[in-house]
N, C-alpha and C positions, 0 to 999 in steps of 0.2 A: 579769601578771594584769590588770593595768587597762586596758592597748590591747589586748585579747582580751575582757576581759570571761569571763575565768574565774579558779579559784579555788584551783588548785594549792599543794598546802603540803608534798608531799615529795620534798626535795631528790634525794633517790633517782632519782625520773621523769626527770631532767632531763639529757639529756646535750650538755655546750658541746659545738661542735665550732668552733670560730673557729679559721683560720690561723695561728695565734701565731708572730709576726716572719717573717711570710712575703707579698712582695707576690706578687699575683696578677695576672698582666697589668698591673704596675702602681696597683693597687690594694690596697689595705689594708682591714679592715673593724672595723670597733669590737668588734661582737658575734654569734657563729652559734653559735644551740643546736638542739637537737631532745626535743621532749617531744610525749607522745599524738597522735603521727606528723606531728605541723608539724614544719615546719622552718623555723623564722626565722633572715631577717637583719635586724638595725640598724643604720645605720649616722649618723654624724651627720654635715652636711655643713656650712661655712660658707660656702661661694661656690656662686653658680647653675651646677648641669651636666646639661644636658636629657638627658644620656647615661646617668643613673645607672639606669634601665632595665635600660638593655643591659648597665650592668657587673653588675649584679645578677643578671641571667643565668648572663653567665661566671664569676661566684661560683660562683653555684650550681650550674654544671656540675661545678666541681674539687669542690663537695664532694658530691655526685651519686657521681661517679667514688669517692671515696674512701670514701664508703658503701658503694657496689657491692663494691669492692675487698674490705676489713673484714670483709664480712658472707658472703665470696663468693655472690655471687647471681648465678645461669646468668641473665642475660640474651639468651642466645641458644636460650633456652628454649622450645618452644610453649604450656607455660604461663604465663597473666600473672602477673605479680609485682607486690607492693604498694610504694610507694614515700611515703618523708613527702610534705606539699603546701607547697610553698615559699611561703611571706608574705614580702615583703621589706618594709620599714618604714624611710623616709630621716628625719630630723629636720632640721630644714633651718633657721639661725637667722641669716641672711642677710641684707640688707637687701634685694638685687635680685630685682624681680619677674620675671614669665616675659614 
């Protein structure tokens, strides 16, 4: 609620979806929910990697994909389809600047 600046109080809304013990390309991620169709990740970082971009991407592809999957959604539809808006969010508590 506080890095959104909203107000959310029912746990109900909120659905994790974090990889649990599952590296993804290598990567791990602390936290992935989905509530009033965001889709966040967090992830906290200790060392500088200008790459965390693009892994946040490939996160968000697999769980993209496993949305899709879940909810079966004809993406090969000629109607559009709604999909969450991915925020990804690093915490970064590192000494090394960019």
């Amino acid at each position: 609620n506080a890095i959104n600046g909203t107000d959310y109080d029912n746990p109900e809304e909120l659905e994790v979806n974090t990889l649990e013990n599952v590296l993804y390309l290598s990567m791990k991620n602390d936290l992935s929910f989905l509530i009033d169709a965001e889709l966040n990740l967090y992830e906290h970082q200790s060392t500088y990697n200008p790459n965390m971009p693009m892994r946040g991407v490939l996160y968000f592809a697999g769980v993209y994909t496993r949305h899709i999957s879940s909810r079966e959604i004809n993406i090969y539809s000629s109607s559009p389809k709604e999909f969450p808006f991915p925020q990804h969010i690093v915490f970064y508590n590192g000494t090394q600047e960019e």
